[in-house]
N, C-alpha and C positions, 0 to 999 in steps of 0.2 A: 460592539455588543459583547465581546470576548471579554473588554477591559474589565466591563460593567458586572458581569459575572465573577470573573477573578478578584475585585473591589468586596463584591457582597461576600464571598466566600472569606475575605483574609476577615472580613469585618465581623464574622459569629465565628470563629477559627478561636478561641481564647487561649490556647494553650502558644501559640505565636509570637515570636517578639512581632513589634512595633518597628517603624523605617528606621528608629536610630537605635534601635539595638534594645530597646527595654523589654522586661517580660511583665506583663499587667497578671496580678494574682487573683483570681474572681473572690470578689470579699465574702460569699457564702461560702465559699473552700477552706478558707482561712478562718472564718469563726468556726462551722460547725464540724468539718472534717476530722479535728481530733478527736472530736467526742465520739462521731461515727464510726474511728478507726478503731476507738479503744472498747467501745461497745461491740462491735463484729467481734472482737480480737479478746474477749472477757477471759476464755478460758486458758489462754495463752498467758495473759497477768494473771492470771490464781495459781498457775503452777510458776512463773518466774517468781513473780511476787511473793506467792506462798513463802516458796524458798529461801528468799533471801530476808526477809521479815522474819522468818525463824532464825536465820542467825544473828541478824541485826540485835534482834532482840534477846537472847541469848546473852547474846556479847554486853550489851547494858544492862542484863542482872547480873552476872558473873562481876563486871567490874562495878555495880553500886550506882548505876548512872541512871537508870529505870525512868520514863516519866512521873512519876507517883510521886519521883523523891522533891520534885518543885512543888508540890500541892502540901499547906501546910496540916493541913488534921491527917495523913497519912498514917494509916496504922500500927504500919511494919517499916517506922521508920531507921530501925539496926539494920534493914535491907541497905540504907545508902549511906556509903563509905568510900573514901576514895579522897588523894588531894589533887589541886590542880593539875601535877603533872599529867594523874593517870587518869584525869575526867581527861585531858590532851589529846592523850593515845588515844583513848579508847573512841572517841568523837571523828581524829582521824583514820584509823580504821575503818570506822562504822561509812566515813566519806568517800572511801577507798570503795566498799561493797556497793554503797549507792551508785558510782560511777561503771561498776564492775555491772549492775543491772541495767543501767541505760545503753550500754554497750547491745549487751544481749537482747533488751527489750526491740531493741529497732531493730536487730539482725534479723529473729524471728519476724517480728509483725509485717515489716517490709521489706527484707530479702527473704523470708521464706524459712530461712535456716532455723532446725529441730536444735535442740542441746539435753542431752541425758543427762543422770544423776552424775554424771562421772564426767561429761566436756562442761558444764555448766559452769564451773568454777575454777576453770583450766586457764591460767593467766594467758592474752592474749597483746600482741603488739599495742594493738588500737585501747587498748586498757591504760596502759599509761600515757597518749596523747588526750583522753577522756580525763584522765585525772588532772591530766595540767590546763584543759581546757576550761575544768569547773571550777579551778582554782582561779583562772582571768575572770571564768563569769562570776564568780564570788564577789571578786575583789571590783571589776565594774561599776555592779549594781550596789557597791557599798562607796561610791565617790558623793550620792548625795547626803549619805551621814556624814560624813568627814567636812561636807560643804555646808553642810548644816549647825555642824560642831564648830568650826572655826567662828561662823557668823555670831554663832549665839556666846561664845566666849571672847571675841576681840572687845575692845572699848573702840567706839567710832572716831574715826578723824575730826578736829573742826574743820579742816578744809572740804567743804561738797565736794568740790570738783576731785579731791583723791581718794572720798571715803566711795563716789561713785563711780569711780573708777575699779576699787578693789572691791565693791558690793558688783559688780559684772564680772570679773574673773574668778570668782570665789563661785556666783550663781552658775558656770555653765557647766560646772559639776552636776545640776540637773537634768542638765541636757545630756549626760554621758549616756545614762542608761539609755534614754530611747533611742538616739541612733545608734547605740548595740545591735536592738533590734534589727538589722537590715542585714546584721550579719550572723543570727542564730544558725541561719542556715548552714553556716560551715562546720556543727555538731554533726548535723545529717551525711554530711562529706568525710568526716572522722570515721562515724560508726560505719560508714557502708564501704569505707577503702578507696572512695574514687578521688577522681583529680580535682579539688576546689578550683574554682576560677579564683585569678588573682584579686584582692582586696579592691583595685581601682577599677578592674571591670564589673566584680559584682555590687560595687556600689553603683554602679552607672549602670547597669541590669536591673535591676531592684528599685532604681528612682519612679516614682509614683505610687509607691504601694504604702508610705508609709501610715496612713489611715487605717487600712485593712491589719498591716500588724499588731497598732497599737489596741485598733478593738481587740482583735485576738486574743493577747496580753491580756488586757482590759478585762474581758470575759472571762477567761483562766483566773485571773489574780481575785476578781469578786464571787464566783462561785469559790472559791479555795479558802479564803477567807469567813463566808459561811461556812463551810464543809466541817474545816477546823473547829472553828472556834464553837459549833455545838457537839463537836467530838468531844473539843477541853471541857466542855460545860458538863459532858456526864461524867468524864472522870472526875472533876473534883469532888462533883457529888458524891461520887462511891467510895471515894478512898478513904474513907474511916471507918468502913463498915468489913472492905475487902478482904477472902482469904489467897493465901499463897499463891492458889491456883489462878485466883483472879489477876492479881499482879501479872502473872506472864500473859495471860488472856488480854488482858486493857493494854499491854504493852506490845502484843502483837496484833491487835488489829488499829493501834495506833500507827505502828511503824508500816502496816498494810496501806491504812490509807495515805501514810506519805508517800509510799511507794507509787501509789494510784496517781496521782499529782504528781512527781516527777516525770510519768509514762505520758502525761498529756502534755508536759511540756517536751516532751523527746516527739510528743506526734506532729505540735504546735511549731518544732525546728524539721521534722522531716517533709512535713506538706509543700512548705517551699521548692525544696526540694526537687516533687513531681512535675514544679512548672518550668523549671530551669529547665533540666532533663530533658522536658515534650518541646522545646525551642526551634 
């Protein structure tokens, strides 16, 4: 009778690994708990976000880089100036501030930790492991254009047997991004200071979840997608008509809402997280 009990209990226990060591992520956590966290947590992105949207955007008038300046009926176009080099800088700075927010956004939202006018922008260790982290996930989630660009510029073998052979090694380049996914989680372990599990254990902790991530993703990536794309639909419309003030206005609540979207994908790598942890 004892067993039967201890059975029923590990059995609605969800926060528990599994007998061979896996953690199962309840797939309603994993869709809607970003949005929950960022919706609880509103006022905390209007003052991080605020902030660093004001400089973001700052920094792309000052250097001529503005959204406005891709829209072609743009009215103030002597606003955008600049050559490749220092669209460059200015892009990688601006990638610098974004990683410098995900830092902070996860410190407050789920450690708790305040940041003043004055610690907010206080370089921090975990700042440049964030920076070189977003630089791998850049570069990741760019192996299926590369996989994509080869295919569509090679000339085909006549041999089947070698041209399908290099049409499967060239394809699992799309396979890179999703098993990333399994290991977002170690953003969350960056920004919080703790001990990541090693690579071969959290892959073998994490085995069965991959559905629950991909919707996650999935979800994130097709609201973000609208979100955008009828944000870009009213700038274009306005920018022939814009004054001065409008330009830094379309350009900071642009850079707001990417901000927003980044923050759900820092929620989307910290939820994990909470399941590892409660093990």
């Amino acid at each position: 009778m004892k067993e039967q009990n201890n059975s029923k209990q590990h059995r609605f226990n969800i926060f528990s690994s599994s007998e061979d060591g896996t953690v199962h992520y309840p797939l309603f956590d994993m869709v809607f708990s970003p949005y929950i966290a960022f919706i609880r947590n509103i006022r905390s992105f209007l003052y991080l976000g605020g902030i660093y949207a004001f400089l973001i955007s700052l920094l792309y008038i000052i250097g001529g880089q503005q959204v406005y300046c891709s829209v072609a009926n743009f009215s103030h176009s002597q606003m955008c100036y600049g050559n490749v080099y220092s669209a460059i800088v200015i892009r990688f700075v601006a990638f610098v501030l974004f990683a410098f927010f995900c830092n902070r956004y996860y410190q407050n939202i789920w450690q708790g930790k305040m940041f003043s006018l004055r610690t907010i922008l206080k370089p921090q260790k975990r700042d440049l492991y964030t920076i070189f982290a977003m630089i791998v996930f850049v570069a990741v989630n760019a192996v299926p254009m590369l996989s994509w660009q080869i295919l569509a510029v090679r000339v085909p073998n006549p041999d089947w047997r070698i041209e399908l052979m290099f049409f499967g090694l060239v394809s699992i380049g799309f396979l890179i991004p999703i098993i990333a996914l399994r290991f977002y989680v170690l953003f969350a372990y960056i920004w919080s200071s703790d001990v990541a599990p090693k690579h071969r254990v959290l892959w073998h902790k994490t085995k069965g979840n991959m559905m629950g991530l991909i919707l996650s993703v999935s979800v994130w990536f097709f609201m973000v997608s609208i979100f955008m794309a009828l944000l870009s639909n009213v700038i274009i419309r306005g920018a022939s008509k814009i004054s001065y003030w409008g330009v830094f206005a379309g350009e900071y609540i642009f850079n707001l809402a990417l901000l927003s979207v980044v923050g759900l994908l820092v929620n989307i790598c910290a939820v994990p997280k909470t399941f590892l942890d409660k093990e």
